[in-house]
FIFITOR-21365 format. One record per residue (C-alpha): residue number from 1; x, y, z. Coordinates in steps of 0.25 Angstrom, whole numbers. Example, Ala and Ser with C-alpha at 12.3 -4.5 7.8 and 13.67 -1.06 7.14 Angstrom:
BEGIN
1:49:-18:31
2:55:-4:29
***
This chain:
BEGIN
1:1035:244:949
2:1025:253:950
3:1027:264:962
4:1018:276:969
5:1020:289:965
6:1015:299:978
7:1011:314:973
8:1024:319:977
9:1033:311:970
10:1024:310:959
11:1027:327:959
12:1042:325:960
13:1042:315:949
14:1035:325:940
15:1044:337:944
16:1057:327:941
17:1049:324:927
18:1047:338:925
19:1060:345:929
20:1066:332:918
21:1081:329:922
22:1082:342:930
23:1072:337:943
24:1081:338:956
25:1076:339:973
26:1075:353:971
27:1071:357:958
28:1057:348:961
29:1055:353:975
30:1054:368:970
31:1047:364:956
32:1037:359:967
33:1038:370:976
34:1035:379:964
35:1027:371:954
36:1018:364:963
37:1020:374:978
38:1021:364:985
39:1030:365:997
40:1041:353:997
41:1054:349:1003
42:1066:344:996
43:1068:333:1004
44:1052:329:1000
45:1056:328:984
46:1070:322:987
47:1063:310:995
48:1051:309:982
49:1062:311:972
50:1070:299:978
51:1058:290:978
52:1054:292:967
53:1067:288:962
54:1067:275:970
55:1055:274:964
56:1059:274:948
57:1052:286:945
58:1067:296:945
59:1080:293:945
60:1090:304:949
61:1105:306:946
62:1113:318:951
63:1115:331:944
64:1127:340:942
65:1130:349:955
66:1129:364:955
67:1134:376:959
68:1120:380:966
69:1120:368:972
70:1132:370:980
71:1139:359:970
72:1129:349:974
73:1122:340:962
74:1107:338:962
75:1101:325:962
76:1092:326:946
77:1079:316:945
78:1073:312:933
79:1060:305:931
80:1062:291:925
81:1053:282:916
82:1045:277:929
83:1043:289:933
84:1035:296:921
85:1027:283:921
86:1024:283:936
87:1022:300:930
88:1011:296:921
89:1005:285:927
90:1001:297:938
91:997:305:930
92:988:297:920
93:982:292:936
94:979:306:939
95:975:310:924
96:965:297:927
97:959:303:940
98:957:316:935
99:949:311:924
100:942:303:933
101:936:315:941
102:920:318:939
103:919:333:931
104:911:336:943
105:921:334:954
106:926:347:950
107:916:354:949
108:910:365:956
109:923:365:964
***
């Protein structure tokens, strides 16, 4: 089954690869805040983070609870093996692209 992967879930889905068995609401929304200054909501990655996992692309299981999280346990998402092919499938698209593009369109800009 072969499903769409929009630009922000395509982020959060890197961020979950990237932060490997750690990635959680919060940890993502600031990695984007930070790496990427983009301004975004929790809420916003909760709702990409759960359909991505209806999708296949994460699964999720809940973490331990902690004393800075008032006892509450965290929600931890991991990227499955859909999800990196769904990964590189963009990437190799956008690789594609790029190389497609006349040396020309850039210059003189």
């Amino acid at each position: 089954m072969k499903s769409s992967l929009g630009e922000f879930e395509e982020i959060v889905l890197l961020l979950v690869a990237v932060q490997h068995n750690e990635a959680y609401g919060l940890s993502i929304t600031t990695a984007i805040e930070e790496k990427l200054r983009r301004n975004v909501t929790l809420s916003s990655v909760h709702t990409a983070l759960y359909r991505l996992e209806e999708k296949g692309f994460v699964r999720s299981e809940v973490g331990g609870s902690s004393k800075e999280r008032g006892g509450r346990s965290k929600r931890i998402f991991k990227i499955t093996a859909a999800g990196k092919k769904t990964l590189e499938a963009s990437r190799e698209s956008r690789n594609m692209l790029w190389g497609m593009i006349p040396k020309i369109a850039f210059e003189g800009i």
